[in-house]
N, C-alpha and C positions, 0 to 999 in steps of 0.2 A: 625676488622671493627670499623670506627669512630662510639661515640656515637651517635655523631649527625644522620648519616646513617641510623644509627638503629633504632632508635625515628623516622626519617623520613619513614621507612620499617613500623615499628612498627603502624606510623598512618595512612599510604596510607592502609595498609593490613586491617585497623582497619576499614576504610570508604569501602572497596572494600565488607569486609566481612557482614558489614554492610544493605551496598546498594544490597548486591547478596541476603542476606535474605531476605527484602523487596519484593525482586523482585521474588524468589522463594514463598515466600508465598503468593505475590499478583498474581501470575500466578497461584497457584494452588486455588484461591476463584478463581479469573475470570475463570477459567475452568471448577470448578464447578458451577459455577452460569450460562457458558454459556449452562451446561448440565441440568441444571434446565430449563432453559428459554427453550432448544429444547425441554425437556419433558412435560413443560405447553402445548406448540403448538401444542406435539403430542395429547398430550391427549384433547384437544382444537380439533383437528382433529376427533377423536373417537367422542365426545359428540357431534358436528355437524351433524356425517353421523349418528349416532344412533338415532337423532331428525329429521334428515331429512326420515331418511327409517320408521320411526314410521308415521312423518307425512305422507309420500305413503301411506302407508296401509291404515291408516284412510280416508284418501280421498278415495283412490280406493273403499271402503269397501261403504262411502256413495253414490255416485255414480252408485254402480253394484247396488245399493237398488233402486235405481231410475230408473236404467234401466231397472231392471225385474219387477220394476212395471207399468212401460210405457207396458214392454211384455203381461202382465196379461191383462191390460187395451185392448189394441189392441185385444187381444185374444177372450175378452168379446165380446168389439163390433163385431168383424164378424161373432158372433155364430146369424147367420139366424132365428134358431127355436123362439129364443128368443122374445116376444112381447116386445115394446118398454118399455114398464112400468118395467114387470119383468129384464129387462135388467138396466133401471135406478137402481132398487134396489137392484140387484147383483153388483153394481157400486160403490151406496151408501155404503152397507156393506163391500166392498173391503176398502173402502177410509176409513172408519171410522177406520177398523182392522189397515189397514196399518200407519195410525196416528199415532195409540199408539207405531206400532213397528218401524217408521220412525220418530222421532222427528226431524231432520229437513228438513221435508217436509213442506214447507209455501202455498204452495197453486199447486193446480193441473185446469185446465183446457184441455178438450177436442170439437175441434172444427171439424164441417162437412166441407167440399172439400171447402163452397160456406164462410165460415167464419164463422158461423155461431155457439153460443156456445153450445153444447148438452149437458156437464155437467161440473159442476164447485164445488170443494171441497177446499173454505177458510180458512185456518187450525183456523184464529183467527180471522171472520167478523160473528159467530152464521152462516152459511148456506147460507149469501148473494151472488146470481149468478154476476157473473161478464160480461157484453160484450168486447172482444177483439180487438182491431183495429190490422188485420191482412193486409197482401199483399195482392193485386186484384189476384195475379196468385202464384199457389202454383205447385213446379215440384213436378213428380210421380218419384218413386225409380224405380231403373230398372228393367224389364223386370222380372219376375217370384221370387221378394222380395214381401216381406208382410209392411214392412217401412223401412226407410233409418238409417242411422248410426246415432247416438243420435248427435245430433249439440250442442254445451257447446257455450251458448253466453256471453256478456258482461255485467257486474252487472248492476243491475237495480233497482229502487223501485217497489215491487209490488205493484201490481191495489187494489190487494183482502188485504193485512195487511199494506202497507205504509213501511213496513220493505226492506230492503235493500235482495235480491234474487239474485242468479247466476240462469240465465234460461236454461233448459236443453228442447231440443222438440225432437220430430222424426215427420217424415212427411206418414203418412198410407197411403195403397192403397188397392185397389179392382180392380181386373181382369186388372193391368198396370195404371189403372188410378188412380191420386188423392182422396183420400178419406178422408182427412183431417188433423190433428192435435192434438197429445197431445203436453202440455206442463207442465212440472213440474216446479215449481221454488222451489230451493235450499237453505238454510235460510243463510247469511251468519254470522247472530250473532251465531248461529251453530259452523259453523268453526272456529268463532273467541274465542268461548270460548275453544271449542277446543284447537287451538291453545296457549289460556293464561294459556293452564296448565303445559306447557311444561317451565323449569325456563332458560332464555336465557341471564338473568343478566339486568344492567339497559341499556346497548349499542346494544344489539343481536335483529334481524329481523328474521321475518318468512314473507316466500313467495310462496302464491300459483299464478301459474300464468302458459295461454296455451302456447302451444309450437310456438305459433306464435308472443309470448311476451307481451302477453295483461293481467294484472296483475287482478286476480280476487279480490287476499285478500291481504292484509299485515300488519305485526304489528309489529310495533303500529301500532292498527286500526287509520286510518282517512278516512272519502269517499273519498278527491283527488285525493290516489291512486287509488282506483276504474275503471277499464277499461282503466288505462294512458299503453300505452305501450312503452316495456321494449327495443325497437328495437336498440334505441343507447348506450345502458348500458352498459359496459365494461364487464360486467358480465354475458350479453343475448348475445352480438356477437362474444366474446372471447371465450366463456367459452359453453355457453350451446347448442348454434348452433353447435359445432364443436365435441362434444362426449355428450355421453349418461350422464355419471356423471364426480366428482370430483371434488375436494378443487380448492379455489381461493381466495388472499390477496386482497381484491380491498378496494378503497376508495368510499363507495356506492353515487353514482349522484344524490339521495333522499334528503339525510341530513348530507355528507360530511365526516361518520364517518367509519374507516376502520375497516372491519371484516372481518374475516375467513371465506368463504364460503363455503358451500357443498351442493352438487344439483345434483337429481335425477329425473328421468321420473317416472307419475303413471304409474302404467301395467295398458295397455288395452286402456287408453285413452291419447289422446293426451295434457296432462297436465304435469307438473316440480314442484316441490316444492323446496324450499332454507330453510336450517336452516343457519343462519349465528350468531357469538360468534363477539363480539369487542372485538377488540386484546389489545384493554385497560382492558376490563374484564378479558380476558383469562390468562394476564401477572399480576395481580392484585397480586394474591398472592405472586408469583415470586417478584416482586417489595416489596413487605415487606419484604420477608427473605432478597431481595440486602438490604434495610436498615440495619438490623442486623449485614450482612457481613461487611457492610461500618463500621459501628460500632468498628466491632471488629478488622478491617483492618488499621481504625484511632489509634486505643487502642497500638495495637502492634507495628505500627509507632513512636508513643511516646515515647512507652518504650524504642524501640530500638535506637531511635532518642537522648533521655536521655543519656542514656549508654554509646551511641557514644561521644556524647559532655563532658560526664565526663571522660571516658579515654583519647580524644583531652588535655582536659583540664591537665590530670596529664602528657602527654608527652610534654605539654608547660609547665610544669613547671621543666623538666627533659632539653627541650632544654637552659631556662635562664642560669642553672648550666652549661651544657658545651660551651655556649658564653663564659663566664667565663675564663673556660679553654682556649677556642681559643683564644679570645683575647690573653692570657698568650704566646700561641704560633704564633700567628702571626707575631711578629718580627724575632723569631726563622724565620718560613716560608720565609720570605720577604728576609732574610741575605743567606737563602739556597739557593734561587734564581738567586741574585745577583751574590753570588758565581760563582753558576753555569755558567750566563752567562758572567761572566767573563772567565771563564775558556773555553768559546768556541770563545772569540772575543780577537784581537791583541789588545795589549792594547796602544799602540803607533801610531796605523796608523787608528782603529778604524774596521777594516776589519775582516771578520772572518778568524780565528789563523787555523792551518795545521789541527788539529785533527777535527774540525769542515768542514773542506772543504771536508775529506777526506769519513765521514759520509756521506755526502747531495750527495758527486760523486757516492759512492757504492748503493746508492739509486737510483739515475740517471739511473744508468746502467741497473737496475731490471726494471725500470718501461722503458726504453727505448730496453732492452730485448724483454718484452712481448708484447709490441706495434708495435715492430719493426718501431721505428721515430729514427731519427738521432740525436746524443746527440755529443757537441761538449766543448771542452776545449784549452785555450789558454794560457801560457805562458809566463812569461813577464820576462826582466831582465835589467836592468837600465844599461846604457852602460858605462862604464869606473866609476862605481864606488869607487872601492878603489882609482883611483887618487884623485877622489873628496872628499873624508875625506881626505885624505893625503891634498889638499889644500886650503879647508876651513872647517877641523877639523867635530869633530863626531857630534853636535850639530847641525850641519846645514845639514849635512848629515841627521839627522832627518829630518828637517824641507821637505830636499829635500823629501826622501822617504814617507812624508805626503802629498806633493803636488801628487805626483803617485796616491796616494792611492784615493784620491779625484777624480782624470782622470776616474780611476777604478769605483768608485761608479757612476759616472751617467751612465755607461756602463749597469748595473744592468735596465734594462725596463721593464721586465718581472717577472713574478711570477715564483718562482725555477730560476732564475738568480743570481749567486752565487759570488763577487767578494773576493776573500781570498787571505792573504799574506803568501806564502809559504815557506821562511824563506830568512833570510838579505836580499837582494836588489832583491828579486824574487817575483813573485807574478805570481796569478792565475784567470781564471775568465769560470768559470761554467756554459753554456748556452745548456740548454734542448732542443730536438725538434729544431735544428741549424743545416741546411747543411755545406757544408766546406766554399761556398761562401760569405751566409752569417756571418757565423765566422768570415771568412777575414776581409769582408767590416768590421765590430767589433772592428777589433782588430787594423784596418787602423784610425778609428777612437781616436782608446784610444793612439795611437800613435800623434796621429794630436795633440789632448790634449795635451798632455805633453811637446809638442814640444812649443803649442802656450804657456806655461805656464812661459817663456822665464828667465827659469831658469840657469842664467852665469856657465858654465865650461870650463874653457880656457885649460882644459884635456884632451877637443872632439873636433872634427876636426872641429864640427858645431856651436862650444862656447855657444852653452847651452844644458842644459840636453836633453836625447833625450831614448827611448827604444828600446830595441828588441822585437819580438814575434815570438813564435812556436805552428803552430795550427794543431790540429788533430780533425776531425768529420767522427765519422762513426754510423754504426747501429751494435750495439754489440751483441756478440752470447751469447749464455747460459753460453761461458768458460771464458768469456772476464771481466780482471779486473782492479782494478782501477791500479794497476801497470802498465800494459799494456799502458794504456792512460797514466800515467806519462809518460813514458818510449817515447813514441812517440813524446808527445807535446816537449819531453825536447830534443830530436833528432833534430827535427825542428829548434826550437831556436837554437842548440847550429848551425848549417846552417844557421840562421839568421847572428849570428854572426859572422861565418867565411868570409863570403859574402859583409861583410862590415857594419854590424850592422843597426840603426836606418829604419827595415826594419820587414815587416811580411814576414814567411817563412812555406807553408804549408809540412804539411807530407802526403805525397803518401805510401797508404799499401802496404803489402811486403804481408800477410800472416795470421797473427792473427785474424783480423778483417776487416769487411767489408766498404769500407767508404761509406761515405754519398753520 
């Protein structure tokens, strides 16, 4: 194998093996880094639901406290025995108890059918009573209830602290009818501290809000959110209206910023909480290790980058050496050539010589074999030539048999159009994919040539030169050879000639071959 080749092998393999490394190690970081980045999200998923199911419980857990203390209340009041007084202060002592063990109760009020306040428990006004501006009409629960299902309203400031409250009421009755009102309120700095103790990073939200999308709490606390509701949120009508829980990638319509979301229903009330992670926090870490990777993905590039450029480097200095030598051998090369094709072209008439015709016909024949297309050869033979050296000697005989040769070459129109001198005053001409008729017309032509080329023989009956032709086209079998097509085209001719010469003379098959 030439050096040069091999320097060339040598550098292509060098760059191929180069770039496959690159490439295999940059797939196997990217694959790890993409398995990294799914296990941020996962575990991004886990710290969501675990912050969301905590925060259920805690809400559920204040709430059932609120409830059963709206039950005790209610309970108090319809004990009958009770005189009013001793009944305020089985009230007072419940409220005071239940203080200590409900911290965020902010304020309790209990109101008669007519609006009217009967007792009031200020968690932070020292005991001052409060009047309530209630509705002129208050519905009764139905039919054989003691009060209605806790109603959860919309944030508010309380009357009694100025503090911001989620109100909780029920609506009591006696014998079907209205009997009036508790109402708690619920502190919501409460839940909010609640809420900041859970670490959601600097981008993560928490959401308490009812099932009807009325957002009670959210943090970051700000009051805006306060009561706004959630009903066009990609995240209230995609997602929570449509299943009890589960993850959501949204872009929050708050503050624009995307988080992982994960949301739950409280048990027992008609409430949701959201813990939501920014998926810029969650990837945070992920994003440092990819810096490292890049790092080290840059580092190994270099090296290999190096490497490569110095081996380049020493097989360019390995190709300069055998320019060298080629130069040396290029003239060699260029004289092989020549050689060579001299050795396939007549050297007198310019046309290709016998051995060379004889190659491009047995080619012919294969490729017009497997095609099954008609391949055709014609035969030429200059009429009364030996009179004509005999009377203007062998030199002009040349000249003559180059004028031929010329008729022959514009015959050549096509690609695989073959004209060759097939030896003394004979010639040939090679046409591929040629029915018989087309041939003729061909060969009608190369005959016109020569005739119009008005070259003097007072030898020929027509006093200037003139030719023969013998034409054969057929579609050859698998047995069919180029003998065969001699054999024919030269049958023809030698009937051109008998016939009177200056004439084409086709061949009709016998046997061997099929014609065209």
């Amino acid at each position: 194998m030439p050096l040069k080749r091999l320097n060339n092998k040598v550098r292509i393999t060098s760059l191929v093996m180069a770039v496959m490394a690159m490439l295999i190690f940059g797939y196997a970081l990217i694959n790890g880094s993409m398995a990294g980045r799914d296990a941020a999200l996962k575990a991004g998923e886990v710290d969501t639901m675990n912050i969301a199911n905590s925060l259920s419980t805690q809400v559920n857990l204040s709430f059932r406290a609120a409830d059963l203390l709206m039950q005790e209340l209610a309970e108090l009041r319809s004990e009958e025995h009770f005189s009013q007084a001793a009944l305020q202060l089985l009230m007072e002592k419940l409220l005071t108890r239940q203080g200590a063990l409900f911290p965020q109760m902010d304020s309790i009020q209990i109101l008669d059918e007519h609006g009217r306040l009967l007792h009031a428990w200020p968690a932070a006004s020292g005991g001052k009573r409060v009047e309530l501006q209630l509705p002129a009409q208050m519905d009764a629960p139905p039919a054989g209830a003691g009060m209605q299902q806790m109603h959860i309203g919309v944030p508010v400031r309380s009357v009694a602290t100025g503090q911001w409250i989620i109100p909780l009421t029920r609506t009591l009755a006696r014998q079907g009818k209205p009997d009036g009102i508790i109402r708690i309120g619920v502190s919501v700095d409460y839940f909010a501290r609640q809420f900041n103790d859970f670490d959601i990073g600097r981008g993560g939200a928490l959401i308490l809000a009812t099932d009807d999308g009325i957002m009670l709490l959210r943090r970051p606390f700000d009051p805006q959110f306060l009561g706004k509701s959630m009903s066009d949120a990609a995240l209230f009508k995609d997602n929570v209206q449509k299943r009890p829980s589960g993850w959501a990638m949204i872009r929050s319509s708050q503050d624009g910023v995307v988080r992982l979301n994960y949301f739950t229903r409280v048990p027992d009330y008609p409430l949701f909480v959201t813990a939501a992670l920014s998926r810029e926090d969650i990837l945070a870490d992920w994003r440092k290790a990819q810096r490292a990777q890049l790092l080290v993905i840059f580092s190994a590039v270099l090296i290999i980058g190096l490497l490569t450029i110095y081996l380049l480097h020493v097989i360019k200095m390995r190709d300069r050496a055998e320019d060298k030598i080629e130069k040396k051998n290029l003239h060699l090369r260029l004289l092989t050539e020549k050689l060579r094709s001299q050795a396939l072209i007549d050297g007198m008439t310019g046309l290709a010589n016998r051995r060379y015709l004889d190659e491009q016909l047995q080619k012919a024949i294969q490729n017009a074999s497997r095609s099954q297309s008609p391949i055709a050869l014609v035969m030429f033979d200059v009429d009364w030539f030996k009179k004509f050296n005999d009377l203007y000697g062998h030199v002009q005989g040349d000249y003559c048999l180059q004028g031929v040769a010329r008729a022959l070459m514009s015959a050549q129109r096509r690609q695989g159009d073959l004209a060759a001198r097939y030896g003394g005053e004979e010639f040939a001409l090679l046409l591929p994919d040629t029915g018989l008729a087309a041939a003729h017309r061909i060969a009608q032509q190369v005959l016109d040539a020569v005739r119009a080329l008005q070259i003097p023989h007072e030898g020929s009956h027509s006093g200037v030169v003139t030719i023969s032709a013998g034409v054969i086209s057929c579609i050859p079998s698998a047995g069919t050879t180029i003998v065969d097509l001699f054999t024919h085209a030269d049958n023809a001719l030698y009937l051109a000639k008998n016939n009177g010469r200056d004439r084409v003379q086709d061949w009709r098959p016998l046997n061997k071959v099929q014609a065209a």
